[in-house]
C-alpha positions as CSV (number, residue, x, y, z in Angstrom):
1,X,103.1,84.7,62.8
2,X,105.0,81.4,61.6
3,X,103.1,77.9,61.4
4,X,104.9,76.8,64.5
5,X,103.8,79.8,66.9
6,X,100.1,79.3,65.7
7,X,100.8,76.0,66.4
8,X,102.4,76.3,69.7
9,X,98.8,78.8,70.9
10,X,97.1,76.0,69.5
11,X,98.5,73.1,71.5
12,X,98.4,75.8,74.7
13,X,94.5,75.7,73.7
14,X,94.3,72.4,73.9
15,X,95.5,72.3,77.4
16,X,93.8,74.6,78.6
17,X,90.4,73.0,77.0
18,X,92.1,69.6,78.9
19,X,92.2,71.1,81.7
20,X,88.6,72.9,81.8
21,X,86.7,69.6,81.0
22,X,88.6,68.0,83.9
23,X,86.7,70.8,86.3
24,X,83.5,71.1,84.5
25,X,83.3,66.9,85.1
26,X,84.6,67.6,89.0
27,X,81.9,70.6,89.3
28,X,79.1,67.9,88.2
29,X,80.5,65.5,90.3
30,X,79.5,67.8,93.2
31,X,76.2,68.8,92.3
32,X,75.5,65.1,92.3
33,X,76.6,65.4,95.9
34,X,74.5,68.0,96.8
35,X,71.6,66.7,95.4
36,X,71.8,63.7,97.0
37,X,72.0,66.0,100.5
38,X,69.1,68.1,99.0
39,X,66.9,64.8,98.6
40,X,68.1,63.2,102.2
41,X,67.0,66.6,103.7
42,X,63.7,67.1,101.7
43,X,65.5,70.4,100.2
44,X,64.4,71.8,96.7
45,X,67.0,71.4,94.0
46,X,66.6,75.2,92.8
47,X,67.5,78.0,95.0
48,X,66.6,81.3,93.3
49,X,68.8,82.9,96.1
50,X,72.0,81.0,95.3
51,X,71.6,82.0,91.8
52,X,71.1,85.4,92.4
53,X,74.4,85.4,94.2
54,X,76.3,83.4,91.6
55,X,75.3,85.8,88.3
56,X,76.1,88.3,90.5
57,X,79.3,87.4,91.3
58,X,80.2,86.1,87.9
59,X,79.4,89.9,86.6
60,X,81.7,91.3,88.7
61,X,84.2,89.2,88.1
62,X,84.3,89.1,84.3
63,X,84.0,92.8,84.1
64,X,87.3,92.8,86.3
65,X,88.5,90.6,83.7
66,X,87.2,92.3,80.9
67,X,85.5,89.5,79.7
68,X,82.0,89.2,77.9
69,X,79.3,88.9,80.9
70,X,76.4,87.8,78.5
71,X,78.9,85.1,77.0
72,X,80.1,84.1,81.3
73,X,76.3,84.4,82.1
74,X,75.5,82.1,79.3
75,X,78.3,79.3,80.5
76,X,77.1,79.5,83.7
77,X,73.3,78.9,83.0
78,X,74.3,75.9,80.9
79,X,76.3,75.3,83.8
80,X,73.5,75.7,86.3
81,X,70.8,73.7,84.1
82,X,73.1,70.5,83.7
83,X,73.4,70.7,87.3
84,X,69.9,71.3,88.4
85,X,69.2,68.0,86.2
86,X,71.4,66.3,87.6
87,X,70.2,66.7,91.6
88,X,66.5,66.1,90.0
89,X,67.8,62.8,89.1
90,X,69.3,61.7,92.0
């Protein structure tokens, strides 16, 4: 591999990194909304439920992907935790 291919996968890295803060900041953006529903409508932030569903999905999906669940699990629940502190503090 030449200098300028690793380069060229490196700047298509960068993108994509670009690109996945722009949705991780868009995701927060609407838990905020949702927590500020939650404390309007007396709910509880955590829903054990919803979680359920959501590690359950994201375990099917990444083995149809054939991607690491334990390293998609662990995204998610840093996900989920940022999230969950922010609708606390709303």
């Amino acid at each position: 591999m030449s200098e300028k291919e690793l380069n060229a996968l490196r700047e298509e890295i960068n993108s994509i990194d670009t690109k996945l803060f722009g949705l991780i900041k868009k995701r927060l953006d609407v838990n905020y909304k949702i927590g500020v529903l939650k404390k309007t409508h007396n709910e509880p932030v955590v829903h054990e439920n919803r979680e359920a569903e959501i590690f359950n999905a994201l375990k099917t999906k990444a083995e149809t992907h054939n991607i690491n669940k334990e390293l998609i699990t662990n995204i998610w629940k840093l996900l989920i935790n940022e999230s969950q502190n922010i609708q606390h503090n709303c």
